[in-house]
C-alpha positions, 0 to 999 in steps of 0.5 A, spaced: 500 500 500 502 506 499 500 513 503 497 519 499 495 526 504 488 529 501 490 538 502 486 537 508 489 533 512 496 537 510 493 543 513 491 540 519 498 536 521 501 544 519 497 547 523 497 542 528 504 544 528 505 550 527 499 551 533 504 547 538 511 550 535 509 557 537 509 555 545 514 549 544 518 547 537 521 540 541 515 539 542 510 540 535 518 536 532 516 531 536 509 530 535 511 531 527 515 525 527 510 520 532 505 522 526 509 519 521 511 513 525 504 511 525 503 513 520 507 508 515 505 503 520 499 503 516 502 502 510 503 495 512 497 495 516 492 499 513 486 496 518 488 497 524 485 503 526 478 502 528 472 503 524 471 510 523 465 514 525 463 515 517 461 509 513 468 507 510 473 510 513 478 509 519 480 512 525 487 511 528 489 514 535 497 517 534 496 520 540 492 521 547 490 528 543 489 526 536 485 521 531 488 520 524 481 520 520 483 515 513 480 510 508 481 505 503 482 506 496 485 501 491 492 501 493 492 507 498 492 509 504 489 515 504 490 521 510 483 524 511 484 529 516 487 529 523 484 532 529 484 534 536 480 529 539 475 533 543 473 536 536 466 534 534 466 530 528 464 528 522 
């Protein structure tokens, strides 16, 4: 499989970034790299997030504060949105 980003997703790890490197670039670093990690996990294993709450999507947990939304499309992975996790969605 392979890993595609939608420009919305884009913009939200950006933004997520740019929001936490403002009060700590360690920190927005750190958080960047963990996205990335778990992330290409998915590569190899693409189902392991949980089912998502719109019909067929995916949703993995990164980290305590944020969810990775994402489908399955032929043989892509693809990066929906990344959310806080106390952001209401869909």
């Amino acid at each position: 499989m392979k890993l595609a980003w939608t420009p919305q997703s884009l913009e939200d790890r950006r933004t997520i970034y740019d929001y936490i490197a403002h009060r700590n670039a360690g920190a927005a670093l750190v958080l960047d790299e963990l996205f990335s990690a778990q992330l290409a996990r998915l590569v190899d294993h693409p189902e392991s997030g949980r089912a998502g709450r719109l019909v067929s999507t995916r949703e993995l947990v990164v980290h305590k504060n944020y969810v990775v939304i994402y489908d399955l499309t032929n043989a892509e992975v693809r990066v929906l949105r990344i959310l806080h996790s106390t952001r209401q969605w869909p």
